[in-house]
C-alpha positions, 0 to 999 in steps of 0.5 A: 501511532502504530499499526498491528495486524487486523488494526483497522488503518486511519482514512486517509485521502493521498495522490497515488501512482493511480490517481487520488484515493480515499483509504477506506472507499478504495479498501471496497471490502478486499484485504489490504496489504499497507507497507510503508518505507521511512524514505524514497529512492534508496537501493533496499525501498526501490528493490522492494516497491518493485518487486511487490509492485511485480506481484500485484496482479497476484494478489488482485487473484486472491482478492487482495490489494496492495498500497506502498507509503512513503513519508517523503 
């Protein structure tokens, strides 16, 4: 399966770095940004997790937020 732009993502329940969500109740009508990385704690997954983790309350200011998934 793959997502495009404007797909609307599968629910999905998971334990985050702010305790456990369920996808589409979290979503709470704000846009979503959902990035995944194929594989933790490597230079280039590290470097942008940070840097994007670094703007979330950027995008809280335009109503937006952010979620990182990783399949390890």
């Amino acid at each position: 399966m793959s997502l495009r732009i404007n797909d609307i993502a599968p629910d999905f329940t998971a334990e985050t770095t702010h305790g456990t969500i369920h996808f589409h109740d979290w979503i709470d009508g704000h846009w979503v940004v959902l990035f995944s990385h194929p594989k933790d704690f490597t230079p280039v997954c590290t470097t942008e997790l940070g840097a994007v983790a670094g703007l979330e309350k950027e995008f809280a200011k335009r109503g937006a937020k952010v979620i990182g998934l990783s399949v390890d």
